[in-house]
C-alpha positions in Angstrom: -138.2 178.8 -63.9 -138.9 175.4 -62.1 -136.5 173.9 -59.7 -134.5 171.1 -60.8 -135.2 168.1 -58.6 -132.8 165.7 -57.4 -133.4 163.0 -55.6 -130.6 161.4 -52.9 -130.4 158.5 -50.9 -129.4 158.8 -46.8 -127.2 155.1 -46.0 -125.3 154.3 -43.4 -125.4 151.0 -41.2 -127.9 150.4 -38.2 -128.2 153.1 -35.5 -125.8 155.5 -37.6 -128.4 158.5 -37.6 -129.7 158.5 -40.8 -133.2 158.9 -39.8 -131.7 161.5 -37.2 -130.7 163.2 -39.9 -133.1 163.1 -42.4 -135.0 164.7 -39.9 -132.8 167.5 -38.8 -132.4 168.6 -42.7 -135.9 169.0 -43.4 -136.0 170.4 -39.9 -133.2 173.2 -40.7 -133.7 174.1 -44.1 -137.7 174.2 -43.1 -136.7 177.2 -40.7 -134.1 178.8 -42.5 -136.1 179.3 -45.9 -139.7 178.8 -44.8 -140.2 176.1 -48.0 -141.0 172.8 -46.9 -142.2 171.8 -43.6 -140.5 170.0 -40.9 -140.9 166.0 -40.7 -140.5 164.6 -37.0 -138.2 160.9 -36.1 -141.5 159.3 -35.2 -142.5 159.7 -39.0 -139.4 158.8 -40.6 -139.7 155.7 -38.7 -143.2 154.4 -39.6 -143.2 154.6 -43.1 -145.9 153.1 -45.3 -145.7 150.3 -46.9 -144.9 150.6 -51.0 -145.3 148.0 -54.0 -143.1 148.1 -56.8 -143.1 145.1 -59.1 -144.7 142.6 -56.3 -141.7 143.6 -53.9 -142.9 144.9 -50.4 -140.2 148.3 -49.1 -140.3 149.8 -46.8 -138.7 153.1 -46.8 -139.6 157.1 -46.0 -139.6 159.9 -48.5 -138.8 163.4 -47.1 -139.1 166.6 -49.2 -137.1 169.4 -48.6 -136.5 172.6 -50.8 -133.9 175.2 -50.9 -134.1 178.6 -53.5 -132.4 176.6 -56.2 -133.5 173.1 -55.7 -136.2 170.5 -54.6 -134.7 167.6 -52.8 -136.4 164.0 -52.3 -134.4 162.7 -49.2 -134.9 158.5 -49.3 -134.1 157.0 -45.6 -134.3 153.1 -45.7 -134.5 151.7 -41.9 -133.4 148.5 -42.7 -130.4 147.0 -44.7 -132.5 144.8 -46.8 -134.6 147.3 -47.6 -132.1 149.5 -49.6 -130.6 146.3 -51.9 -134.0 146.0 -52.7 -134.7 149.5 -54.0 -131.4 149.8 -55.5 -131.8 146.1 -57.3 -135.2 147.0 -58.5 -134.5 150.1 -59.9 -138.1 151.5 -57.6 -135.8 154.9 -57.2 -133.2 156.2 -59.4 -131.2 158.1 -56.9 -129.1 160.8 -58.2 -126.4 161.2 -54.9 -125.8 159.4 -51.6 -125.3 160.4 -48.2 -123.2 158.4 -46.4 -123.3 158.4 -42.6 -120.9 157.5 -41.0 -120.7 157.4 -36.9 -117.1 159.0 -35.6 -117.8 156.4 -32.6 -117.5 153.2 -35.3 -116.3 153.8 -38.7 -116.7 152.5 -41.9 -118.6 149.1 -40.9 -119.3 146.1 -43.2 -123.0 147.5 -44.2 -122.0 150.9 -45.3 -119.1 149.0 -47.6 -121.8 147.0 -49.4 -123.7 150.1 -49.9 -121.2 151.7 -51.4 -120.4 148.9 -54.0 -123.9 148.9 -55.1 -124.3 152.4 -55.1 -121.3 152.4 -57.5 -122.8 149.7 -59.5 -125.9 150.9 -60.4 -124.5 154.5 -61.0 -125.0 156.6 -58.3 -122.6 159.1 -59.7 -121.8 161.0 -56.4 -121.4 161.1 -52.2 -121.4 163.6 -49.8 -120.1 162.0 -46.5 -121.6 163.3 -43.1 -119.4 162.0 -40.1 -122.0 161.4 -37.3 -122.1 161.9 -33.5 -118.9 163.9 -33.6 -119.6 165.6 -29.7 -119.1 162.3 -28.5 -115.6 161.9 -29.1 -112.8 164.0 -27.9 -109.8 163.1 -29.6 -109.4 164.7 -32.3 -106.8 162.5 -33.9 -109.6 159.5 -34.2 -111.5 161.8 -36.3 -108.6 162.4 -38.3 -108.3 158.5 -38.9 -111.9 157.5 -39.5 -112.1 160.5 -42.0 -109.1 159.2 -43.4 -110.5 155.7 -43.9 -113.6 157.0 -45.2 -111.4 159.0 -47.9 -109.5 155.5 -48.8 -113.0 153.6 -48.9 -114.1 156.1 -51.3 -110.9 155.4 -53.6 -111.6 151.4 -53.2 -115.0 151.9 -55.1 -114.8 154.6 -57.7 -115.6 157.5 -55.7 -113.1 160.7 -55.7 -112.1 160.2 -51.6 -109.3 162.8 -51.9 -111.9 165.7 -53.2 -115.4 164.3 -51.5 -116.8 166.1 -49.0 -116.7 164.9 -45.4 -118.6 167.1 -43.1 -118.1 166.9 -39.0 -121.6 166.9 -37.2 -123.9 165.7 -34.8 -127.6 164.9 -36.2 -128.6 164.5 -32.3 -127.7 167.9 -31.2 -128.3 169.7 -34.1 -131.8 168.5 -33.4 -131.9 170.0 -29.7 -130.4 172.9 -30.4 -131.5 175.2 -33.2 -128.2 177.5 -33.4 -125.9 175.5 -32.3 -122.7 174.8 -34.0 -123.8 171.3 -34.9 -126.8 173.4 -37.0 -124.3 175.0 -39.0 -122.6 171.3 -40.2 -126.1 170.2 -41.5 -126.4 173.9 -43.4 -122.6 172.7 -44.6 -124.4 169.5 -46.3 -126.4 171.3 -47.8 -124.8 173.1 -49.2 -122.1 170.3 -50.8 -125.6 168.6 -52.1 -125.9 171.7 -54.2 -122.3 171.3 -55.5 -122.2 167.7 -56.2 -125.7 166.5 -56.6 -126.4 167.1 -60.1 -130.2 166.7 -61.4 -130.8 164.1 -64.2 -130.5 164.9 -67.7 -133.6 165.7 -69.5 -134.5 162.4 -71.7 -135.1 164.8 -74.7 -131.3 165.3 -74.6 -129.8 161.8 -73.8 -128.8 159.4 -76.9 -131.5 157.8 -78.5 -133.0 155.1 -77.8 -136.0 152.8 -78.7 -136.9 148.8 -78.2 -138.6 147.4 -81.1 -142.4 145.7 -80.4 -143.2 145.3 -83.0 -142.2 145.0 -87.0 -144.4 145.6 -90.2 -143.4 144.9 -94.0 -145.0 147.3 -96.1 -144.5 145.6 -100.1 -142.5 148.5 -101.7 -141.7 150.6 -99.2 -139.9 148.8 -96.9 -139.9 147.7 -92.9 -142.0 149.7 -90.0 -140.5 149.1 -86.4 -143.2 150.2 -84.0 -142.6 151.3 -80.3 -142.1 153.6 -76.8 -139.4 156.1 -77.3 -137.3 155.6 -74.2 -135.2 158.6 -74.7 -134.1 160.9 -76.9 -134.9 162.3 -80.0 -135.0 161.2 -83.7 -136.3 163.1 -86.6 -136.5 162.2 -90.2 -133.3 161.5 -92.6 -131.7 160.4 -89.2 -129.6 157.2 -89.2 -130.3 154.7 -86.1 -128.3 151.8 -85.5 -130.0 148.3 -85.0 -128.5 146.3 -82.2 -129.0 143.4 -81.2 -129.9 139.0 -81.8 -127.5 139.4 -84.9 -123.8 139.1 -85.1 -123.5 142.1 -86.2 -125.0 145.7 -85.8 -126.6 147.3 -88.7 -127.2 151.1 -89.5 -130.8 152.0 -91.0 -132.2 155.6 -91.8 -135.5 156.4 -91.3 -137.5 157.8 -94.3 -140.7 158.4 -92.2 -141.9 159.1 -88.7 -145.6 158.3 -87.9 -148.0 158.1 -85.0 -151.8 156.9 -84.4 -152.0 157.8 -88.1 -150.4 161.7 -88.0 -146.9 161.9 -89.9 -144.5 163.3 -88.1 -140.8 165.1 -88.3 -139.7 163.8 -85.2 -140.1 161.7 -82.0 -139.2 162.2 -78.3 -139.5 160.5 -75.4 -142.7 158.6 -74.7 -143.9 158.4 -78.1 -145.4 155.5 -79.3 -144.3 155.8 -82.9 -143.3 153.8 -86.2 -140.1 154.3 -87.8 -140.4 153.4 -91.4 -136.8 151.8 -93.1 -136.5 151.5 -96.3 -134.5 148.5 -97.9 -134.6 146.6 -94.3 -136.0 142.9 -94.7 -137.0 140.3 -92.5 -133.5 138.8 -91.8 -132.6 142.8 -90.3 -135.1 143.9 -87.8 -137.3 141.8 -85.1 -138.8 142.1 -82.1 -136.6 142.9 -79.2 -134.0 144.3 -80.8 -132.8 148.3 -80.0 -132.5 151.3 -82.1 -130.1 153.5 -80.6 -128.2 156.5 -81.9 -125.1 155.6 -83.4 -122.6 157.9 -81.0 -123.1 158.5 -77.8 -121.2 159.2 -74.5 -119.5 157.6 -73.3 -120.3 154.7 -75.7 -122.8 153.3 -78.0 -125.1 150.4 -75.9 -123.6 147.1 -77.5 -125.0 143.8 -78.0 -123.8 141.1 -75.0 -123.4 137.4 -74.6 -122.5 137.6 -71.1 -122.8 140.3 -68.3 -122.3 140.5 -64.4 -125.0 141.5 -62.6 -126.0 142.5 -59.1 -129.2 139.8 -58.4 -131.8 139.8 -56.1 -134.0 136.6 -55.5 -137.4 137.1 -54.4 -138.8 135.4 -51.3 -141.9 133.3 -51.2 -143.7 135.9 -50.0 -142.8 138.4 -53.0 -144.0 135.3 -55.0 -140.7 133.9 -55.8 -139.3 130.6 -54.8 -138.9 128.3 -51.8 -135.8 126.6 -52.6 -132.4 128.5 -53.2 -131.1 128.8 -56.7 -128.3 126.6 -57.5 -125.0 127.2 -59.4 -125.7 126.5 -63.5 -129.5 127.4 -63.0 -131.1 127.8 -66.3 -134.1 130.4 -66.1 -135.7 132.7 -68.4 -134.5 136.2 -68.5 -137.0 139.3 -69.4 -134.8 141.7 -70.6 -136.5 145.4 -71.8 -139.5 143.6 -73.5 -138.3 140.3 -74.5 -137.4 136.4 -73.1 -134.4 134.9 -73.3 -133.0 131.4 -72.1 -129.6 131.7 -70.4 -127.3 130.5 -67.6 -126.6 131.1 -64.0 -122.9 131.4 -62.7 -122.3 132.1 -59.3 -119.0 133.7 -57.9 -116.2 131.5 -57.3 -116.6 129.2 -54.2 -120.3 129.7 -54.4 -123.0 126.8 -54.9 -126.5 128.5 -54.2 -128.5 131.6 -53.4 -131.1 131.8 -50.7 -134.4 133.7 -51.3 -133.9 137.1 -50.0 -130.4 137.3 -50.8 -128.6 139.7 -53.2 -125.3 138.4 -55.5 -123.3 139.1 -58.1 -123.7 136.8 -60.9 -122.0 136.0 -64.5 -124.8 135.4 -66.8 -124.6 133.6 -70.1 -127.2 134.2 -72.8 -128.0 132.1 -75.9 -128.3 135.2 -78.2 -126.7 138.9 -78.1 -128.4 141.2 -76.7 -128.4 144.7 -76.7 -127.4 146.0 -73.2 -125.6 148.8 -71.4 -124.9 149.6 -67.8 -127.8 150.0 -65.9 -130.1 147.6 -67.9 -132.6 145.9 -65.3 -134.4 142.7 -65.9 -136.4 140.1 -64.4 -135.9 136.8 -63.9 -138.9 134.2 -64.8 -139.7 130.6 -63.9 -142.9 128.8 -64.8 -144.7 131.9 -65.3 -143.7 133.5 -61.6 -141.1 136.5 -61.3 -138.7 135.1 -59.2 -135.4 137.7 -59.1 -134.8 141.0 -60.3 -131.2 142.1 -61.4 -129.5 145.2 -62.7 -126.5 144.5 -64.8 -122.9 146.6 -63.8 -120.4 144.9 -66.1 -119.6 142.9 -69.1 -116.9 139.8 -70.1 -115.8 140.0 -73.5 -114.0 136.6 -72.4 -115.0 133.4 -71.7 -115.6 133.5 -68.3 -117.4 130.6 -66.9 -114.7 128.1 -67.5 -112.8 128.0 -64.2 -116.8 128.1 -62.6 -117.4 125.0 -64.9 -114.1 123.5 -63.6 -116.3 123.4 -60.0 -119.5 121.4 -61.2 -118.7 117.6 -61.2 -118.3 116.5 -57.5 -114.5 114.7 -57.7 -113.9 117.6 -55.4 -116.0 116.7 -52.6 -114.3 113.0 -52.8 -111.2 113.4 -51.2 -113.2 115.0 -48.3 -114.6 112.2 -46.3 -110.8 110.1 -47.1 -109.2 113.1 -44.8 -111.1 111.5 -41.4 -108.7 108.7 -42.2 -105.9 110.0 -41.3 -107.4 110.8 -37.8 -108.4 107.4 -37.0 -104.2 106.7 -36.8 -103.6 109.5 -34.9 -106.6 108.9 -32.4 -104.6 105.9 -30.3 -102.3 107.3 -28.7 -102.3 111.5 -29.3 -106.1 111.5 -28.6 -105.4 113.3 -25.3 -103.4 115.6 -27.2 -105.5 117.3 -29.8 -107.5 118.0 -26.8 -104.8 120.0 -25.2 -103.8 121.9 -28.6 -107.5 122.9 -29.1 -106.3 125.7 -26.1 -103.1 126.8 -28.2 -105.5 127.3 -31.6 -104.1 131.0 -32.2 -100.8 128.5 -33.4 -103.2 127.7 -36.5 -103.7 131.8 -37.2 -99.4 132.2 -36.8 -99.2 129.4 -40.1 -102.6 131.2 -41.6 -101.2 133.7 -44.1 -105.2 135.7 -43.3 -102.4 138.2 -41.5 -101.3 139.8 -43.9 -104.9 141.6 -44.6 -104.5 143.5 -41.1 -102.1 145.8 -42.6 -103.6 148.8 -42.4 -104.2 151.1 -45.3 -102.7 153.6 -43.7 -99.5 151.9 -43.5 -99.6 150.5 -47.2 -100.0 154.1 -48.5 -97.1 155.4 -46.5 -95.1 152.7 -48.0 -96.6 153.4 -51.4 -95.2 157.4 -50.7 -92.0 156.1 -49.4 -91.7 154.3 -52.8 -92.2 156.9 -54.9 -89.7 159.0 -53.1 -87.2 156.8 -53.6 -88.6 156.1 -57.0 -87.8 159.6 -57.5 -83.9 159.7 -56.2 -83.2 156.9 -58.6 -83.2 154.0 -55.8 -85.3 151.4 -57.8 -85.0 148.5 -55.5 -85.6 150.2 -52.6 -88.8 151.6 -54.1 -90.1 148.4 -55.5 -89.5 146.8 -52.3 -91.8 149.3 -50.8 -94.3 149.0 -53.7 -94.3 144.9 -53.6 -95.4 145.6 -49.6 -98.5 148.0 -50.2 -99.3 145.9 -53.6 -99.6 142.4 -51.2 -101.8 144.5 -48.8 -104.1 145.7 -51.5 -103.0 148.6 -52.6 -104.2 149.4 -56.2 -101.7 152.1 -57.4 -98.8 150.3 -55.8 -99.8 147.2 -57.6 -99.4 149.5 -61.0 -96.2 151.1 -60.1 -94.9 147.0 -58.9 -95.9 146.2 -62.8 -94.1 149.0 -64.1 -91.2 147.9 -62.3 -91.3 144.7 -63.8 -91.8 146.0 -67.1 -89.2 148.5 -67.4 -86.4 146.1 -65.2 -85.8 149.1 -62.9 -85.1 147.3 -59.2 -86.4 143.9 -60.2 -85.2 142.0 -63.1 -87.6 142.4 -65.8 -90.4 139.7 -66.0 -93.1 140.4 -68.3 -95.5 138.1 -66.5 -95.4 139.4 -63.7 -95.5 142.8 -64.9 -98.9 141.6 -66.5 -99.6 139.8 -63.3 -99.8 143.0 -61.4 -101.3 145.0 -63.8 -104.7 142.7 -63.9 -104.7 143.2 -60.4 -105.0 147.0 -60.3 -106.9 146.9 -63.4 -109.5 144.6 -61.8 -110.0 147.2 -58.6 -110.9 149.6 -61.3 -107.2 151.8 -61.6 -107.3 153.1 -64.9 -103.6 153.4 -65.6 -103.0 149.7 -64.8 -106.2 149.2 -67.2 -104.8 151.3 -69.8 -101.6 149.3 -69.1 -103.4 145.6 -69.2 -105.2 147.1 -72.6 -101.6 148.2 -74.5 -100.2 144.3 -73.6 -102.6 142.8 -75.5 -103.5 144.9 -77.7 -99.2 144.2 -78.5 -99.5 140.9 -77.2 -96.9 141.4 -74.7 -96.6 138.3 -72.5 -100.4 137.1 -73.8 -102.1 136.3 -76.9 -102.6 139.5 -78.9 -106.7 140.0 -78.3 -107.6 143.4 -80.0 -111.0 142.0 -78.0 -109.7 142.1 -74.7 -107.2 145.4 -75.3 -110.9 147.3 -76.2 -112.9 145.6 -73.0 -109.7 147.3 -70.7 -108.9 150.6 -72.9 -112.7 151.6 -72.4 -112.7 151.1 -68.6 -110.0 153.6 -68.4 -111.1 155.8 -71.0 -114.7 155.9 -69.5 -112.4 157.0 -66.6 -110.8 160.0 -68.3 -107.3 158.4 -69.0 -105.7 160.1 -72.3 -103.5 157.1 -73.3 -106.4 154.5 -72.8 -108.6 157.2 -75.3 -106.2 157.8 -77.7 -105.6 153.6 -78.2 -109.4 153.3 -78.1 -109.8 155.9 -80.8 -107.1 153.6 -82.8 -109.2 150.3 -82.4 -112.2 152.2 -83.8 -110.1 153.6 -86.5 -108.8 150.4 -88.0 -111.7 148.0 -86.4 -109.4 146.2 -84.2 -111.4 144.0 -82.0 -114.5 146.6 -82.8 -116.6 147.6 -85.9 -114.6 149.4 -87.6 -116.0 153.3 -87.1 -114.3 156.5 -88.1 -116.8 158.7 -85.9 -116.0 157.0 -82.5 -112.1 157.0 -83.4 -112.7 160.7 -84.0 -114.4 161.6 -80.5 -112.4 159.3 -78.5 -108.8 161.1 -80.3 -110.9 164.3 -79.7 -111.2 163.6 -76.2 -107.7 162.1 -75.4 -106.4 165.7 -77.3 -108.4 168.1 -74.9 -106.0 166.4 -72.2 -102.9 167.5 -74.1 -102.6 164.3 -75.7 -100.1 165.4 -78.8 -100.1 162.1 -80.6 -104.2 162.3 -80.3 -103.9 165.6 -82.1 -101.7 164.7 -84.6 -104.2 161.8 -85.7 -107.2 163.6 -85.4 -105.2 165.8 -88.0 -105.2 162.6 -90.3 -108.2 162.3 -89.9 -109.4 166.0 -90.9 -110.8 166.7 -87.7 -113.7 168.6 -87.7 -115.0 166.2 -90.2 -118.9 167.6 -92.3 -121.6 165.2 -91.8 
């Protein structure tokens, strides 16, 4: 039986020891097993240099096996150089290696790894805590592992259950049998736990972009195209997404390819899917087939999406000149332009070439779309960006970013120097003197109260729930309201419970929901469960069955048996969703194999098994 291979990423800021130990891994596992052969620093660090899409990284593949698996290990030297490959989509990576020096902690690189890593679906990390034989204390390893665990939580990862191993890349590279040898052989080994290999594409949900459409008089419409994934067979009914308001199920009569007919057709095959009763105002170019139900949801046609940008230099052939806020380029997304617009984040006028962001973007037409989607950006026939899109608005989003364009803003600016001119007479010696007392300004600065440590605001988050527990509800919400102001996510939820349920606060509905957007927005799936049930009742908002679906399927995508079960609901009565008894039945099926009683009782309703 061939070994599964899985491929992982090694990040970490500069001069954390990835290379170090990149090296040391091939290195051990080359000794213990006898499999692969050992790759020296000097290697690592000289790596060739690789095109993908007219982008120049540089990065260093190792290959490493164990009995069980083959492992592609991925070291980027530089920071820029792993935005790039994640952006690009060069490597799919299917785990992460964190490295993380004991000596500095989490620094502000290996955070911005982390959130794209998340992004673009790297679904697990192993963390390796670095250069461990230079500290002493054992209580700073405590902390740092402790922060690492938090830093985990902040960005989707499970930071409670990860794995963080203690080691020294250095010395477990001078000596063989040390105990530092052992910590590496530890990695290992979670690698093999938590490192799953890819799916097969024979048995992910279907998918296919249409090229190409033919009208045969009499028999009906052929949609040619490259099988991405998956499998479809005769009789089977596809769903057309896509450039239309709405979606529109077709089944396919006949399956053919370079002239052979055919029962069925997998991955890679360039095939034609013949439709009967489809006509020109159902199926174009562009547009995706995909199988009807999938996990964790169908791919859905978008307006607007976020996505994590990267704008090409002018020596990758993109442009000179940054790209400003309300750009208007064309979009190549899977084999088709479209014209669209360019929001930057709030505060935000311009991107540089060589920078990576996370923009809103606004097409003209739906498109069909999932997480994951990568697409070019084009501009007078040169590829000037590359993005990968992470997230979707079902809301109108760019109207507080459109607030920002006219330039009445900027106007009161230059009328502040004013002012100064009447104070310069007589006080000029003094401004002078108070530039020496500037840490006054940081006193009146409320930046402060981001230097509690989150250490402190979950302590105050336990202490809450204690006294949550003996029944002393303003004591506990007094404790929550202090970890919620410094950030903390599920103390932000418990804060808008409180205010929904009037236990220690007086009961305030807006800022019950106020709280709740706040958790829901760091990605807490009970407060996004919570934020889905208030509008989906219109509690303190404008009922929006469209919004309650957008927030129950970020917490049911996060296993939450509430947000399932009310997601299942939408489906079943097409409430802010098409209307679709098979998605109500998996996500009540789902929401019952957590014990969800009402779940069960509806799926009863609903006969649950159902016969196709």
């Amino acid at each position: 039986m061939a070994k599964k291979k899985v491929t992982v990423a090694v990040i970490g800021h500069v001069n954390s020891g990835k290379t170090t130990l990149t090296s040391v891994i091939a290195k051990v596992l080359s000794r213990k097993y006898g499999l692969c052969s050992p790759v020296s620093v000097e290697t690592i660090d000289n790596p060739p240099v690789e095109r993908a899409g007219g982008l120049e990284i540089r990065y260093s593949m190792v290959e490493c096996e164990t009995p069980e698996r083959h492992y592609t290990l991925v070291d980027c030297p530089r920071h820029a150089d792993w935005i790039k490959i994640l952006i690009s989509g060069h490597i799919k990576f299917d785990g992460a290696i964190i490295v993380v020096p004991v000596t500095d902690g989490m620094m502000s690189q290996t955070h911005e790894h982390l959130l794209l890593a998340h992004e673009v679906g790297i679904p697990h990390t192993v963390v390796y805590l670095n250069k461990c034989d230079m500290v002493d204390d054992e209580e700073l390893v405590e902390l740092v592992e402790l922060e690492i665990r938090e830093t985990l939580d902040s960005f989707g990862y499970d930071g409670d259950n990860a794995d963080v191993i203690l080691g020294s890349a250095k010395v477990a590279q001078l000596v063989p049998d040390g105990e530092y040898t052992d910590s590496v052989l530890e990695l290992v080994d979670a690698m093999d736990r938590w490192f799953s290999a890819p799916m097969p594409k024979s048995e992910q949900p279907f998918l296919m972009v249409v090229e190409d459409v033919l009208f045969l008089t009499g028999k009906g419409a052929v949609a040619t195209g490259k099988v991405e994934r998956g499998t479809a067979r005769v009789g089977d009914e596809v769903e057309i997404i896509g450039l239309r308001d709405e979606n529109k199920l077709a089944k396919i009569t006949g399956i053919q390819m370079f002239g052979r007919i055919l029962d069925s057709a997998g991955p890679g095959d360039n095939v034609g899917f013949l439709f009967k009763g489809l006509t020109r105002a159902d199926i174009e170019r562009g547009q995706v087939l995909a199988s009807p139900i999938a996990e964790p949801r169908p791919i859905r046609a978008y307006t607007q999406f976020v996505a994590n940008v990267y704008v090409h230099t002018k020596e990758e052939g993109g442009r000179h000149t940054p790209i400003f806020n309300h750009y208007r380029p064309q979009f190549c997304i899977w084999n088709t332009f479209y014209d669209g617009l360019i929001y930057m984040p709030e505060g935000v006028e311009m991107c540089l070439p060589g920078d990576n962001m996370a923009m809103t973007i606004e097409l003209l037409h739906p498109v069909a779309l999932e997480e994951g989607t990568r697409f070019t950006i084009r501009e007078g026939g040169f590829t000037i960006g590359t993005g990968v899109v992470f997230d979707f608005y079902d809301e109108g989003v760019p109207s507080a970013v459109r607030a920002e364009k006219p330039a009445p803003q900027p106007v009161p600016a230059p009328e502040k120097p004013a002012p100064k001119a009447v104070e310069t007479p007589a006080p000029k010696a003094e401004p002078q003197k108070k530039a020496e007392p500037a840490p006054t300004k940081a006193e009146t600065d409320p930046k402060p109260k981001a230097k509690v440590s989150w250490q402190q605001a979950k302590k105050w988050l336990q202490e809450g729930n204690e006294y949550f527990d003996k029944g002393d509800y303003e004591k506990s919400c007094e404790l929550y309201r202090k970890a919620a102001e410094a950030g903390n996510a599920e103390a932000q939820n418990k804060l808008g419970f409180s205010y929904s349920k009037g236990k220690g606060v007086e009961k305030n509905t807006d800022e019950a929901l106020n709280w709740y957007t706040k958790a829901a927005k760091k990605g807490y799936p009970a407060a996004q469960n919570n934020l889905g049930y208030y509008y989906y009742k219109g509690i303190g908002v404008e009922q929006d069955y469209h919004k309650a679906v957008h927030w129950f399927e970020k917490a049911a995508d996060q296993g939450n048996a509430s947000a399932q079960e009310g997601l299942g609901t939408c489906y079943r009565y097409g409430f802010g969703t098409k209307k679709d008894i098979k998605m109500a039945k998996y996500w009540y099926k789902k929401a019952a194999e957590q014990g969800n009683e009402s779940a069960k009782e509806k799926l009863k309703e609903l006969k649950w098994p159902w016969s196709k």
